[in-house]
N, C-alpha and C positions, 0 to 999 in steps of 0.2 A: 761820442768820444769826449772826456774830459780833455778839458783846454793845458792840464798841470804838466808842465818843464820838469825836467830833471835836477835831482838834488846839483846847487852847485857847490864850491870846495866851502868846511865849514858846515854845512848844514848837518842835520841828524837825519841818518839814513830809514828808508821807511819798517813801518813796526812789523814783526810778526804777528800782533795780536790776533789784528783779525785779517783775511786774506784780504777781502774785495777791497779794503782801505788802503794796505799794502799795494794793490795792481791800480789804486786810482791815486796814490801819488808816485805812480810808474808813466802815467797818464790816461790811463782808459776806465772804464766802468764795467762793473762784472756785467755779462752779459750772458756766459756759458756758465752753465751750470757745475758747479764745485761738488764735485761727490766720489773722487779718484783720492783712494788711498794708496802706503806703499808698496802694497804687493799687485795692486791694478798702475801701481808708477815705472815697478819695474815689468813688468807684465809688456807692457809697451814698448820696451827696447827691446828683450827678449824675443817679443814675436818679430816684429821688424828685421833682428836677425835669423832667426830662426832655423838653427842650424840644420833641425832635419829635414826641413825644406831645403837651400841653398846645397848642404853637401850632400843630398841624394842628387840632387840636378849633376853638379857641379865634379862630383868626385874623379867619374871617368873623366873628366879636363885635365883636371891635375896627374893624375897617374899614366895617361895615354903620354905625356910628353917627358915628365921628368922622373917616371918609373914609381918604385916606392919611396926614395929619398925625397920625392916632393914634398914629404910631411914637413920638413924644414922650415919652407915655407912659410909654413901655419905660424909658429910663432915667432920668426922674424915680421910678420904684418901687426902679429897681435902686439908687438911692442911698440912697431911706427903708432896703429891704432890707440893705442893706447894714450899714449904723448897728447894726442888729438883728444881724446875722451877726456883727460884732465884739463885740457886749457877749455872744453866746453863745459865741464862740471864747474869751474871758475864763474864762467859768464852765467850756466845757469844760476846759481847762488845771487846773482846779480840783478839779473832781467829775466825774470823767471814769468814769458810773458811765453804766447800764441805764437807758434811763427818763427822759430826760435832762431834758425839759422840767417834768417833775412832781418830779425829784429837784434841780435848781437852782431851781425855784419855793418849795419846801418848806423849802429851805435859808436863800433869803432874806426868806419873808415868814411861814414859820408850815406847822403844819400843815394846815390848813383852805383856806388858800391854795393850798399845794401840791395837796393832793387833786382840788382842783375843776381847776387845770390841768391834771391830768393825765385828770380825768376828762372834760374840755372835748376834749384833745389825742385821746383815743380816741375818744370817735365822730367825729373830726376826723377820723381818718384811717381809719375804718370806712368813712367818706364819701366819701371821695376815694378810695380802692381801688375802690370800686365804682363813681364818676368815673371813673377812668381805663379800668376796665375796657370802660366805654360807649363809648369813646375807636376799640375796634376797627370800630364800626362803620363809623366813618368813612375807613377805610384796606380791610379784607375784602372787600369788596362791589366797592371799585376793581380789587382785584385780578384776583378770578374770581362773576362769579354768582351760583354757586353756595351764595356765602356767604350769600347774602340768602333767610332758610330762609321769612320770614314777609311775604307778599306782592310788590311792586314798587318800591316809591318807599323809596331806600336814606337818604331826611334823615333826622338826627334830631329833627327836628322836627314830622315824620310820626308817624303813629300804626304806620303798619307798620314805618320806620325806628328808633322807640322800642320797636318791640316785639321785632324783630330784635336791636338791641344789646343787652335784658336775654338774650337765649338765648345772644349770645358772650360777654358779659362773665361770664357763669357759668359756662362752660366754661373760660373762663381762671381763673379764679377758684378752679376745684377744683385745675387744676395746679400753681396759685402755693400753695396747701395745701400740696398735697403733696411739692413738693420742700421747703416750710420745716419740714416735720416730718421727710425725709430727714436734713436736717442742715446746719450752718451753713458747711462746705468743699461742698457741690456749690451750694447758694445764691448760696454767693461766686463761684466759676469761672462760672456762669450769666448773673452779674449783670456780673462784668468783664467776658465776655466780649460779653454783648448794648450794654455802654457803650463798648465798642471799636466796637462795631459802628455803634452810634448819630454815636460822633464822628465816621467815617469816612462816615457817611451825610451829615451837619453839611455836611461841607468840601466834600463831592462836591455839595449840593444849593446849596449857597451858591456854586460854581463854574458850576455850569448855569443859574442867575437870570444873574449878572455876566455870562455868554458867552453869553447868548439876551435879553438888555437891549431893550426898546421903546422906551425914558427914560430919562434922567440920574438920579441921586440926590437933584436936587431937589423929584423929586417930591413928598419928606416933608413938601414946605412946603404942597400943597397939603389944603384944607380937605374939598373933595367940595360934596355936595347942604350947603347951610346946615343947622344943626342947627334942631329948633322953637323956639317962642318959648319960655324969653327969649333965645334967641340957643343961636351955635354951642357955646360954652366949656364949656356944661353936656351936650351933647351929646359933647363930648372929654372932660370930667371921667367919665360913661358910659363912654366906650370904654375909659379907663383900669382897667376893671376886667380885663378880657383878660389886663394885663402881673401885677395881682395877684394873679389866677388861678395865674398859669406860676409864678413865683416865689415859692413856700415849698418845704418841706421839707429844705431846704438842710443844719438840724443834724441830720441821718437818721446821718451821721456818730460823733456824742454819742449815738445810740441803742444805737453799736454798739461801746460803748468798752470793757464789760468783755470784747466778741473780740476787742480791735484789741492788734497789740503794742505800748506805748510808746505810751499814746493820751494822755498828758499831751500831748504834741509832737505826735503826727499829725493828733488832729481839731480843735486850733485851726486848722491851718491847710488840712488837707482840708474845714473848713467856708468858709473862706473863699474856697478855691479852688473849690469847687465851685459857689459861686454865682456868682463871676466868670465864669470859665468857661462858665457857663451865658447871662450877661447879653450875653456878647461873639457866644457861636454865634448864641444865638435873634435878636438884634439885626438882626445882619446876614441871617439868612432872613428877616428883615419888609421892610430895605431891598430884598434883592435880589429877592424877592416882588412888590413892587410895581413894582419896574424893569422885571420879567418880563413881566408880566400881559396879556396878547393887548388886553384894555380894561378900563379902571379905574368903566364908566359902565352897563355891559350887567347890573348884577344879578348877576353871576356868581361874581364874586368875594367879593361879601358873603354869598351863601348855599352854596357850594362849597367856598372858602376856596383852601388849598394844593393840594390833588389838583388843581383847575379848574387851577391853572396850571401844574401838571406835565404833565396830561394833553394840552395845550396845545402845549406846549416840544417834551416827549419821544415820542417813541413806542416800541412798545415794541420789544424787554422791558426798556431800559436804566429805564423809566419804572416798569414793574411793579417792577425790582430798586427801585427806593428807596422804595416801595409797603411791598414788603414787610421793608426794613431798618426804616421806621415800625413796620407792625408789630410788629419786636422790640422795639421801643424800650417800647411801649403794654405787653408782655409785660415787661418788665423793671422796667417802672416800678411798674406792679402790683404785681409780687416785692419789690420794694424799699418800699412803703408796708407792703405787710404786714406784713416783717417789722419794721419800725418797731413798727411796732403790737404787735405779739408782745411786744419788749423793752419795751415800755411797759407793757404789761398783764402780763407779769413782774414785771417791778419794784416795781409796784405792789401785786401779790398778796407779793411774799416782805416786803412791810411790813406786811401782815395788811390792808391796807387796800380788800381788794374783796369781793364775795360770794366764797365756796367759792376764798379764798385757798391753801387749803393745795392742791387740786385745780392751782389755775393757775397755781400758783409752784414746781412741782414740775417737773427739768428732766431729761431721759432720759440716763442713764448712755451709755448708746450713741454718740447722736449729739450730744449735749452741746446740745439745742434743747429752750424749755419748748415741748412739741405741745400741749397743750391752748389756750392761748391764741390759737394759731398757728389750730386747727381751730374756734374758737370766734369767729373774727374773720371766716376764711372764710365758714364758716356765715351770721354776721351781714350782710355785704357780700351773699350771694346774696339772703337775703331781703328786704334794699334794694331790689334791683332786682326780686323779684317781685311787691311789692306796689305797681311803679309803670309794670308789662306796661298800654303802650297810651297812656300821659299822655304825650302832645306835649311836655308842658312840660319830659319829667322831667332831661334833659341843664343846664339853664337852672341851675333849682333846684338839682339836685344840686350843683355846682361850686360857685353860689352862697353857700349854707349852708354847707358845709363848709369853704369858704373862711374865711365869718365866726369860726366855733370858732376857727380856726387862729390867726388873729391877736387875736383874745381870750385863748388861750391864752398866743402871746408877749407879750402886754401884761402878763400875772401873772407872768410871769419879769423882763420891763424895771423892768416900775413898782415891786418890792419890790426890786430890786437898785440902784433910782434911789436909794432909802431908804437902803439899807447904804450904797453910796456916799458919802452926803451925811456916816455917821457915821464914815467913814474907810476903807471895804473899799477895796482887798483888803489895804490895809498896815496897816491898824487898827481897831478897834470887835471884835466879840464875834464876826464872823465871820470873822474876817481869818486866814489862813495863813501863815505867815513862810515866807518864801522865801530859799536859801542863794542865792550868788554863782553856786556851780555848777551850781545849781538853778533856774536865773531859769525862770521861764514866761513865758508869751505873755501882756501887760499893753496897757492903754493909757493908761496912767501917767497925765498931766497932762489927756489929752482925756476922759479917763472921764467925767467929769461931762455936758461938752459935749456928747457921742457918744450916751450914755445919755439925756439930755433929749430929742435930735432924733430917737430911735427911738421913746420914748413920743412924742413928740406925731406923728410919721407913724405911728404903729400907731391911736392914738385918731382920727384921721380918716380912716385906709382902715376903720375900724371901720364908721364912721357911711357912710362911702359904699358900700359893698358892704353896708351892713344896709338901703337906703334902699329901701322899696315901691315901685319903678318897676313898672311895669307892667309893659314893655314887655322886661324881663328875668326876671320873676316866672313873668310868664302872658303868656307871647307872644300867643298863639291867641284870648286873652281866656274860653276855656271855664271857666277855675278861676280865679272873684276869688280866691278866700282865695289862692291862690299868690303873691298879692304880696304878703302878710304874712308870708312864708315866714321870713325870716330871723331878725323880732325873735320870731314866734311861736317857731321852734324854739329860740332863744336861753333861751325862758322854761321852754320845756317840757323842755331841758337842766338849767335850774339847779333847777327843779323837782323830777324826777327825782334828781337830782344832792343835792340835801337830803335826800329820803325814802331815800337811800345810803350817807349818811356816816357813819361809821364811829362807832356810839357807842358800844359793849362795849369790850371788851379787845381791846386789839388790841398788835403788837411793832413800830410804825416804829423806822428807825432813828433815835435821840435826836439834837435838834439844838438848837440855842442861837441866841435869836435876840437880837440886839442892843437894848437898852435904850431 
């Protein structure tokens, strides 16, 4: 790791010419292999959300509780989201390093601050890799039988349907390994080509809702069964968790910026796109979903979700093909959280800042990928899912929790960069970059402040509503009280852990300055 400090006020901020000079007076030495352009830049955020994944899982969530009008939802988050997307398209433009959310946290609040988001952001996404992996259950078993190795009833909410999706999501799981320690050019070719596959499934599946319509589009106004007492609003604030679910990993982008070429310019706005992008496909498969739907009252849709109205509409195999284009998508998304995770747990080791640093900062001449974090992450996500063969609940939980780190995590990026803001960032105070004429980056000049407030205060209340002990999302089945405590207990037994962690010997971040 180069020993270079950050520009201080006055200096000439570093060039575009060439990347690896640019990332070594950021401080470091190229080490990963640069070969990610921008449709493999936004390819990475895409899949990360990846809608057909997430709102196959995800759909009966949302419609079981707040009926059809849950669509709402969707883009009331995609706006909080969004707030959020632009103040990390900032930072990306900035620190367009490895690790992104632990390296823009560290930047503007400290080191202490940084480590825990980043140490927040990793099993964040240990979790959701292993979420999504569970995700195949839900598409394999529609396909062929076959898939369903571990008794009859293919729900996840079942005990044989939970025990089933831990034996797929592990299997996917070794191969998402194993190509991220191949190397980060077949990763990429994999991944553009499974989010080609995905968009193309997007248009085709949102064309067969509109062309097999039951209802008009206003369905969205309708409410369903009344929510309990006190009324329905809190039963739609509930459903609202679905669309928070689908929508993060949007900056997967910023993970991947010391491979991207020119990633000052490309992941501001592949992060931006990518969530766009994401809010407009998924959107319109929830309208055209419920336009579709054979009946909106039969139970079906709220426990079946998307499959219930394909299987419905289509027969096959036009049915089974987008079956199994889902499935790429669940396989991609997979690949794309890991390797999130990879560069996160990189990054973090080449700053001395994890156990057995020097082991997981160490990156293969060959394929220009650190593998041990990569194999280390795998490993971790399998035993997720093995020590939870058989809990009904465990689909609930898992997405739930990991949900929570997630936006915890963004909130130690918004809420210290609120700070530097307030002292003048990005044109002034101790962190500031001067920026030439020819050099402008992606800013939001005047709105910063504005943008920046309305992401912390939508992060701190999707906090508290996805932390909230519902029942009824915790511990469906009611077998496991403590699973309603799921979220705030694991919150404590994160930062717990996450103390008995922190870095107190020597260690070599890279040096940063933080504002007065």
């Amino acid at each position: 790791m180069s020993s270079t400090t950050l520009p201080s006020p006055g200096e000439k901020a570093p060039s575009f010419g060439t990347d690896h000079l640019d990332l070594a007076e950021l401080g470091y030495d190229q080490q990963l292999h640069r070969s990610l352009g921008k449709y493999a830049s936004f390819a990475a955020g895409f899949s990360f959300v990846s809608i057909l994944t997430t709102i196959f899982q995800l759909f009966g969530l949302g419609f079981s509780f707040g009926g059809p009008a849950f669509f709402f939802t969707w883009p009331l988050v995609f706006l909080g989201q969004f707030m959020v997307a632009l103040n990390f398209a900032e930072l990306a433009a900035r620190y367009p390093i490895s690790g992104a959310i632990y390296q823009w946290s560290r930047r503007m609040g400290g080191e202490i601050i940084g480590w825990f988001a980043g140490w927040f952001m990793i099993i964040a996404q240990i979790v959701t890799a292993s979420a999504a992996a569970i995700a195949l259950q839900v598409v394999l078993p529609s396909i062929w039988s076959g898939f369903q190795f571990v008794g009859e009833d293919t729900a996840l909410t079942s005990a044989d349907g939970a025990a089933n999706a831990v034996i797929l999501g592990s299997i996917l799981l070794v191969l998402t390994t194993t190509i991220n320690c191949i190397g980060v050019n077949w990763m990429s070719r994999i991944n553009s080509i499974g989010v080609t596959c995905e968009i193309l499934g997007v248009i085709a599946l949102v064309l067969v809702f509109f062309t097999h319509a039951e209802r008009g589009p206003q369905v969205v106004f309708d409410t369903g069964a009344p929510g309990a007492d006190p009324g329905y609003i809190w039963a739609w604030i509930v459903s609202g968790l679905m669309a928070a679910y689908v929508m993060v990993g949007f900056g997967s982008a910023g993970e991947l910026a010391e491979e991207t070429h020119n990633p000052r310019r490309v992941a501001p706005r592949t992060i931006r796109l990518a969530l766009s992008a994401s809010a407009l496909g998924g959107g319109l498969m929830i309208v055209g979903a419920l336009m579709a739907a054979p009946s909106l009252t039969d139970g079906n849709l709220a426990t079946q979700g998307l499959p219930y109205v394909i299987d419905s509409i289509l027969s096959s195999p036009w049915g089974k093909v987008l079956l199994i284009d889902v499935a790429i998508a669940v396989f991609i998304c997979t690949l794309a959280i890991q390797t999130a995770a990879s560069r996160l747990m990189f990054s973090m080791a080449r700053d001395g800042r994890l156990p057995a640093s020097t082991i997981l900062s160490k990156v293969n001449s060959r394929t220009g990928t650190p593998i041990a974090p990569s194999v280390l992450i795998g490993f971790a996500c399998v035993a997720i899912l093995a020590v939870n063969v058989g809990n009904s609940a465990i689909f609930t939980t898992l997405s739930s929790v990991c949900i929570v780190l997630i936006y915890l995590a963004y909130l130690m990026v918004t809420v210290p960069l609120l700070m530097q803001r307030l002292k003048g960032w990005p044109h002034g105070g101790q962190q500031a970059q001067p920026i030439s004429a020819e050099e402008k980056l992606f800013t939001l000049g005047k709105f910063g402040i504005p943008v920046n407030i309305a992401a912390v205060l939508y992060g701190g209340l999707m906090v508290i509503n996805l932390s909230w002990p519902r029942a009824e999302i915790f511990n469906p089945t009611g077998e496991f009280p403590l699973l309603q405590w799921a979220a705030p207990l694991t919150v404590i037994a994160v930062v717990l852990v996450g103390i008995a962690c922190l870095p107190r010997g020597k260690t070599h971040p890279k040096p940063v300055t933080i504002g007065a």
